[in-house]
NUROLUM-963277 format. One record per residue (C-alpha): residue in three letters; x, y, z. Coordinates in steps of 0.001 Angstrom, whole numbers, plus 500000, padded with zeros to 6 digits. Example, Ala and Ser with C-alpha at 12.3 -4.5 7.8 and 13.67 -1.06 7.14 Angstrom:
BEGIN
ALA512300495500507800/SER513670498940507140/
***
This chain:
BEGIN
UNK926237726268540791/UNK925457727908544531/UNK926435725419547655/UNK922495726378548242/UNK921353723840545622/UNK922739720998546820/UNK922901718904550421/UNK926134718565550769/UNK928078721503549093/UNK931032724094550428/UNK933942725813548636/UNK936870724188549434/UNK940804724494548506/UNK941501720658546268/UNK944808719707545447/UNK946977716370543884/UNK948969714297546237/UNK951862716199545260/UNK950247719402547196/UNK951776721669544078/UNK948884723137542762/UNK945891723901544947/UNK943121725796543601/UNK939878726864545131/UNK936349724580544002/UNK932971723709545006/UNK933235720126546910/UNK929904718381546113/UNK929315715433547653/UNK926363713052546796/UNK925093709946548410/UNK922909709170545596/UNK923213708525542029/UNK920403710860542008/UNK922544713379543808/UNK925555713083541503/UNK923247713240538325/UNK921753716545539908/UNK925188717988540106/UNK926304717222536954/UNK923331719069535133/UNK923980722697538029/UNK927618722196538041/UNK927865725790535727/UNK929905727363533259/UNK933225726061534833/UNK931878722448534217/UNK932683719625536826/UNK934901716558537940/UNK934334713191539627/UNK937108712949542686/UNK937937709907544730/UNK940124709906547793/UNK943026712132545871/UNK945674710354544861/UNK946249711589541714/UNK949472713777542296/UNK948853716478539888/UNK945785718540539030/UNK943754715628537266/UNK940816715546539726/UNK940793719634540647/UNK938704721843538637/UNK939627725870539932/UNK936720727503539927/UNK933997724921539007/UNK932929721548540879/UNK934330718620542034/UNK932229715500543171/UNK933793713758546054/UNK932743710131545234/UNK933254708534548188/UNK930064708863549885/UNK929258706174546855/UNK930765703038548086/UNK928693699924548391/UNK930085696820547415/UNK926289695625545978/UNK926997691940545223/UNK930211689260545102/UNK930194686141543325/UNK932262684137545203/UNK932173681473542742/UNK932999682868540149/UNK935371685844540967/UNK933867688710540155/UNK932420691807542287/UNK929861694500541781/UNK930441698027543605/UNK929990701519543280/UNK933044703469542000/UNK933325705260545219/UNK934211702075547244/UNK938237701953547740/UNK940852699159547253/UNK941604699042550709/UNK937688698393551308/UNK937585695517548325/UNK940498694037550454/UNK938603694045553422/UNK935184692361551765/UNK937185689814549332/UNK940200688531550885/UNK938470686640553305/UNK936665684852550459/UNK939431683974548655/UNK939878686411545889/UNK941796689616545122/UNK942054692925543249/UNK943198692234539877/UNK945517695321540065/UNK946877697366542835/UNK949118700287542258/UNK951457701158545334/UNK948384702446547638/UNK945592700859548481/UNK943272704199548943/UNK942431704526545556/UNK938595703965544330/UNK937978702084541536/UNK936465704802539896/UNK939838706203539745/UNK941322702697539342/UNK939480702897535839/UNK939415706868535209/UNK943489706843535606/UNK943194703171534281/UNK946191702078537272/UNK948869699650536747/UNK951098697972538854/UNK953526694891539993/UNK951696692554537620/UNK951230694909534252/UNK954058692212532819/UNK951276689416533858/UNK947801691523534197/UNK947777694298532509/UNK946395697527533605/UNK943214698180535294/UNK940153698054533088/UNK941312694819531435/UNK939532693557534298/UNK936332695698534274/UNK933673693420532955/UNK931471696702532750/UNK930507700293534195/UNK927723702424534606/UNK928683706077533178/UNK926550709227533735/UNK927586710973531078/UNK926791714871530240/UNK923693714778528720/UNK922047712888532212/UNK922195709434530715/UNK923309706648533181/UNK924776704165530068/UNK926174700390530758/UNK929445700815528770/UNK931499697090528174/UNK934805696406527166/UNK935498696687523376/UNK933315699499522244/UNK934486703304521857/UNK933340704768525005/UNK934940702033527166/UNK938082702796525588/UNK938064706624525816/UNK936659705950529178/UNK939748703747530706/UNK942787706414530910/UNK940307709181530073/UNK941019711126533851/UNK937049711242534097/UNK936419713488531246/UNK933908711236529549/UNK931527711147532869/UNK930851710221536180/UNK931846706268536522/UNK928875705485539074/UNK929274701405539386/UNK931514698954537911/UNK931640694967537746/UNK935252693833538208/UNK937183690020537887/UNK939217689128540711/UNK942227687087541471/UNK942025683851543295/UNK944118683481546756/UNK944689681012549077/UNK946407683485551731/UNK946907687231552573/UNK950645686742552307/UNK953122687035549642/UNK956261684386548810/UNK958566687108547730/UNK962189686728546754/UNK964403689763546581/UNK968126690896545023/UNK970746693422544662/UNK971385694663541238/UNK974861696228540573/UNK973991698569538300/UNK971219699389535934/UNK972153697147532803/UNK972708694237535666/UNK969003695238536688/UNK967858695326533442/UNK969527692177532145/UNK967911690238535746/UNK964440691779534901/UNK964573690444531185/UNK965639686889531885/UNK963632686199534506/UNK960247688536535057/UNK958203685722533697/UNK958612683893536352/UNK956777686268538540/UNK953644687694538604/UNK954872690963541188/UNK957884692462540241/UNK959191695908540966/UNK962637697799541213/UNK963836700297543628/UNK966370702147542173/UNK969431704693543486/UNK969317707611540958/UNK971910709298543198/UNK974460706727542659/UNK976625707604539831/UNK979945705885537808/UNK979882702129537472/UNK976890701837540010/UNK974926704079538338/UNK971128702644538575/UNK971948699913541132/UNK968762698793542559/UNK966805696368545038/UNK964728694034542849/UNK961556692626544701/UNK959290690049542742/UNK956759687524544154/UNK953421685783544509/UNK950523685185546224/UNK951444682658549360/UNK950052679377548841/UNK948273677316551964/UNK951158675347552051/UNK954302677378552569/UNK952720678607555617/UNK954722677246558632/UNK952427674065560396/UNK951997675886563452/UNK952046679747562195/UNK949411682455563471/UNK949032682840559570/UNK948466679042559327/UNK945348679835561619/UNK943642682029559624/UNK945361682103556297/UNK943076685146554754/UNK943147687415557213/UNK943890691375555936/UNK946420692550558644/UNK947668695824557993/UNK950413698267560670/UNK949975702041560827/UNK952326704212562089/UNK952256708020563622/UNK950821710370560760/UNK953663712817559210/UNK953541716423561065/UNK952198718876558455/UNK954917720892558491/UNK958213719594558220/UNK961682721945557466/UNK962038722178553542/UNK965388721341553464/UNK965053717656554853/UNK965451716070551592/UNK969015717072550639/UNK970924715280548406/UNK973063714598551602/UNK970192713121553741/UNK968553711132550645/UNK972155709731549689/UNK972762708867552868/UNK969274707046552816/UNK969680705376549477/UNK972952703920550872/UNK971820702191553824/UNK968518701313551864/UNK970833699419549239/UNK973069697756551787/UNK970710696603554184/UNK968765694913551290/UNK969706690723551409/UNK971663690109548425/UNK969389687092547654/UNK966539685799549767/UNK964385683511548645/UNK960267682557549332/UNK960450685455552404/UNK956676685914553604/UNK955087688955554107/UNK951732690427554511/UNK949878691816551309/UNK950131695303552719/UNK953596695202553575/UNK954721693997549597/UNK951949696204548326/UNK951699699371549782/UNK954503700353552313/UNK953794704052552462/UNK949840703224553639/UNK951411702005557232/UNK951855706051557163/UNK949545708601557097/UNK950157711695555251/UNK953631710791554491/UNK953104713322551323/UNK953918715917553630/UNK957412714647553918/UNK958448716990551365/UNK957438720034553248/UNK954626722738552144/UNK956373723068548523/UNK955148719853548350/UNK957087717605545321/UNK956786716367541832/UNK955887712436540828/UNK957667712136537293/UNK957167709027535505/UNK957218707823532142/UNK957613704845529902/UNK959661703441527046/UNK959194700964524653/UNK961505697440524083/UNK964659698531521856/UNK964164702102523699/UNK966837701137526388/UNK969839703416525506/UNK967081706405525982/UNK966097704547529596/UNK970060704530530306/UNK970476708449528546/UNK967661709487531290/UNK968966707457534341/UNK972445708962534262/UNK971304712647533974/UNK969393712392536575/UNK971986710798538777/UNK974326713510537376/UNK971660716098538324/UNK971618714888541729/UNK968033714661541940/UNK967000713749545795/UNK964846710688544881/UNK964244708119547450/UNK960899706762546049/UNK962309705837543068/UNK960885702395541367/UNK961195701146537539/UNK959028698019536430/UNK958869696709532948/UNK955234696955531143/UNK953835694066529105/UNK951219694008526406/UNK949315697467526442/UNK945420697584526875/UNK943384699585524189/UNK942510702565526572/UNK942939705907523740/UNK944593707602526818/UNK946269704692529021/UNK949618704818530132/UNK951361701780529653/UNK952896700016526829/UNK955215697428526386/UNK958667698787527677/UNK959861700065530732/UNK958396702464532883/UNK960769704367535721/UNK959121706792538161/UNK960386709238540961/UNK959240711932543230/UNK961730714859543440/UNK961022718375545787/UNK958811721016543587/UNK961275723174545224/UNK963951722047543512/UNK965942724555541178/UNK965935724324537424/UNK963498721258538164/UNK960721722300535636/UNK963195723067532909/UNK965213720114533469/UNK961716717899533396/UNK960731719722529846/UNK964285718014528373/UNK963377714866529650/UNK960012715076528159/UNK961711716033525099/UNK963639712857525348/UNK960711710857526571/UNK958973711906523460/UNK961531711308520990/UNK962410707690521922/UNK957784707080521571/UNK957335707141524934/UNK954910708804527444/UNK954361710456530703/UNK951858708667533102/UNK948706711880533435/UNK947823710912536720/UNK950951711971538110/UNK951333714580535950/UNK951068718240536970/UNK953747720067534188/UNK954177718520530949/UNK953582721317528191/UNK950848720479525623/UNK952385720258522418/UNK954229717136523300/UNK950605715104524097/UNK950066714008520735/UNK953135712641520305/UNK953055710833522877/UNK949314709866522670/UNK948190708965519181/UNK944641708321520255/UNK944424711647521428/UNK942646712986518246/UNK939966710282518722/UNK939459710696522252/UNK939086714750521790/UNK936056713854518737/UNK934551711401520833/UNK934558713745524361/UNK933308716599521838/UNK930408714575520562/UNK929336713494524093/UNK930152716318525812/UNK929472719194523496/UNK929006721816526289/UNK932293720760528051/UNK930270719714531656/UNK933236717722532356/UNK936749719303532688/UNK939867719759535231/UNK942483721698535480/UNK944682719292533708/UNK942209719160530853/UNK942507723171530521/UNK946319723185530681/UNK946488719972527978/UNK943950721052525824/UNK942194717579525980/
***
C-alpha cells in the first residue's frame, strides 16, 4: 500500500499505552465505510489492523511495517432507543462520547474499564471488563450485534451465539474491521455513584471481605500495596458501589438540580519527559503509605461523580508518561476459585521483589462469557504496571507466567506486550478454534499485528 492511494494516509511511529514497543506503520484513516473497505483490500503483503484511540498497552493494535486504520474518524452514534436501552454507533465512537449522548437520557455503558477513551470497537475487539464483571460480565455480553468487514470485502451482521461472534469478542481485531455495533445499556437515575469504601489488613482479610460481601455490589475494585511485605503483605483499599439513586441526593444539592449531568475535572497534562528514576521503590513506598493511611477505614454511601469512581487517571492527560521514555509494563492476569494459594504465591514475590507498583488493583471475575480469546473467568484477576526499565523484570514476568499457567490461569492480551508463545494454549484452550476459524476467513492473513506475529495467533 503507497500513502498515494488513499485520502488520508502517512507513515507514522504507533505504539501501546505502555510506550515499550514502537514500530514504524502506515496510519490510514477513513471516514467512510467505503474508505476502510478500500484499505483493507491495498493494505499489502504486511496485512493491516483496525486502531482506536490506543489504549491497548502492548503491541495489539501496531502492525510494523504494514497498516493500521485509525477508527476514530468513524464515530456516529446513528440511533438511541431511549425506551428501551439500547444504542446504535459506529465502532469508532468512544466511551467517553456514549457518556456524553446517554447519560442525560438515563442510561449507561454496560461496562467501563478504568478509562473512558476507549471505542467500542476496542471495547469488543479486547472484549473489556471491569468493576461489574462479578455482576455484568465482560463487554460483548452486551453487544446485541456488529457489522464486521471481514477480509474477503464482505460487510457481515454477526450476533451473539454463532462462531464468528465468539472468535470476534477477545479476538484483538484479527477477524476484521468491527464497523458498527448495537449495544444494551444500563438504566440510571443520576451521574453519581453511592460508594462505600474500607481498609483491608492484609490480603487474606481482602480476600475474605471481597468473598462475603461482593454480591452486594455491583462496582467493586481493590487497590492493593504490593510493596508492603510481612503480616501486611497485600493490604489494600477496597472501593465498591452503585449507581446514585434520585433520592440520596441532598434536597437542595447542585446535583439535585440536574441529577444526569456528565461532569468530569482535568488536570495539567504530564510533561513528556520526566527523570527515569522517579518511580523508586522509595518514592512509590512512600506513596503507597500515605495512599493506605489516608484511605477512611469505613465510609459509607460517599457520593461521587461517575468519572471520579470510574476513571481517575482521565482527569490527567498523558499520565502514561509518568514512567519516563522507557515507558512501563501493565501485567495482569487471572485465577480461577480454589486457585488462591497461587494468587497469595504471586502477591508475596512480588512484594519481596520490590516491584514499584502504585497502580496496582485486583477484582474478582464472575461467570466467563464464551469469547474463544476473552480474558476473564471466574476467579480473581490482579493487575499492575511496573517500569520496563526495571532489571530482571522480563525474566521475573516469564516465572510468573509460568505460575500463572500452571494454577489455569491467563494473562489479559490487551495489556500484554511479552508473554512467550508456547504458554498461549495453555492458557487459551479455544485458541486452536480461533486459529481454524481466522484461517478459513482470512486465508491470505489481511489482518495481523505485531502481537499476532510474536503469538503465533
Amino acid at each position: 500500500m503507497s500513502a498515494d492511494t488513499l485520502p488520508d494516509a502517512d507513515w507514522d511511529t504507533v505504539t501501546g499505552w505502555g510506550r515499550t514497543a514502537p514500530t514504524g506503520a502506515l496510519v490510514v484513516r477513513p471516514r467512510t465505510y467505503e474508505e476502510a473497505a478500500a484499505a483493507v483490500r491495498d493494505c499489502g503483503v504486511r496485512g493491516g489492523i483496525a486502531r482506536g484511540l490506543g489504549r491497548a498497552y502492548g503491541d495489539a493494535a501496531q502492525n510494523a511495517g504494514g497498516a493500521v486504520l485509525d477508527m476514530t474518524g468513524l464515530d456516529r452514534v446513528h440511533a438511541v432507543d431511549a425506551a428501551g436501552g439500547t444504542v446504535l454507533c459506529d465502532a469508532g465512537v468512544s466511551l467517553h462520547r456514549l457518556m456524553e449522548v446517554l447519560l442525560p437520557l438515563g442510561w449507561f455503558v454496560p461496562v467501563t474499564p478504568g478509562t473512558r477513551y476507549v471505542t467500542v470497537g476496542g471495547a469488543i475487539g479486547a472484549d473489556i471488563h471491569g468493576k461489574n464483571h462479578h455482576v455484568s460480565g465482560s463487554f460483548s455480553r452486551h453487544v446485541v450485534s456488529l457489522e464486521l468487514l471481514t477480509a474477503d470485502g464482505r460487510v457481515r451482521t454477526v450476533a451473539p451465539g454463532t462462531p464468528l461472534f465468539d472468535a470476534t469478542a477477545g479476538g484483538m481485531g484479527l477477524t476484521g474491521v468491527i464497523l458498527t455495533a448495537t449495544l444494551r445499556l444500563q438504566p440510571v437515575e443520576t451521574a453519581l455513584m453511592s460508594v462505600d469504601t474500607e481498609r483491608a489488613a492484609d490480603l487474606d482479610d481482602l480476600m475474605a471481605r471481597l468473598t462475603a460481601t461482593d454480591h452486594r455490589y455491583r462496582y467493586s475494585v481493590a487497590w492493593i500495596d504490593l510493596l508492603a511485605r510481612g503480616g501486611a503483605t497485600g493490604r489494600a483499599v477496597l472501593t465498591r458501589g452503585d449507581h446514585a439513586p434520585l433520592a440520596a441526593l441532598p434536597a437542595r444539592s447542585r446535583a439535585r438540580r440536574a441529577p444526569l449531568a456528565f461532569r468530569t475535572s482535568r488536570l495539567p497534562a504530564t510533561p513528556d519527559f520526566l527523570p527515569g528514576g522517579l518511580l523508586s521503590r522509595t518514592t512509590v513506598g512512600l506513596f503507597n503509605e500515605v495512599w493506605y493511611r489516608k484511605a477512611p477505614r469505613e465510609s459509607r454511601g460517599r457520593l461521587q461523580r461517575i468519572s471520579t469512581f470510574f476513571h481517575p487517571l482521565d482527569g490527567v492527560p498523558h499520565w502514561n508518561r509518568v514512567y519516563g521514555r522507557g515507558g512501563f509494563v501493565q501485567y495482569q492476569f487471572v485465577v480461577g476459585h480454589g486457585r488462591e494459594e497461587a494468587l497469595r504465591s504471586i502477591v508475596r514475590r512480588i512484594s519481596e521483589r520490590r516491584c514499584p507498583s502504585f497502580l496496582a488493583v485486583l477484582k474478582r471475575f464472575g461467570e466467563a462469557d464464551p469469547g474463544w480469546l476473552s480474558f476473564p473467568v471466574p476467579g480473581w484477576t490482579l493487575a499492575l504496571d511496573v517500569p520496563a526499565g526495571l532489571p530482571g523484570l522480563g525474566a521475573f514476568l516469564d516465572e510468573l507466567d509460568e505460575e500463572v499457567a500452571g494454577a489455569g490461569g491467563r494473562v489479559y492480551l490487551a495489556k500484554d506486550s511479552r508473554l512467550r508463545p508456547e504458554l498461549l494454549a495453555a492458557m487459551y484452550p479455544r485458541l486452536d478454534d480461533f486459529r481454524t476459524l481466522r484461517a478459513e476467513l482470512d486465508p491470505r492473513g489481511v489482518f495481523v499485528s505485531d502481537l499476532a506475529r510474536r503469538l503465533a495467533l
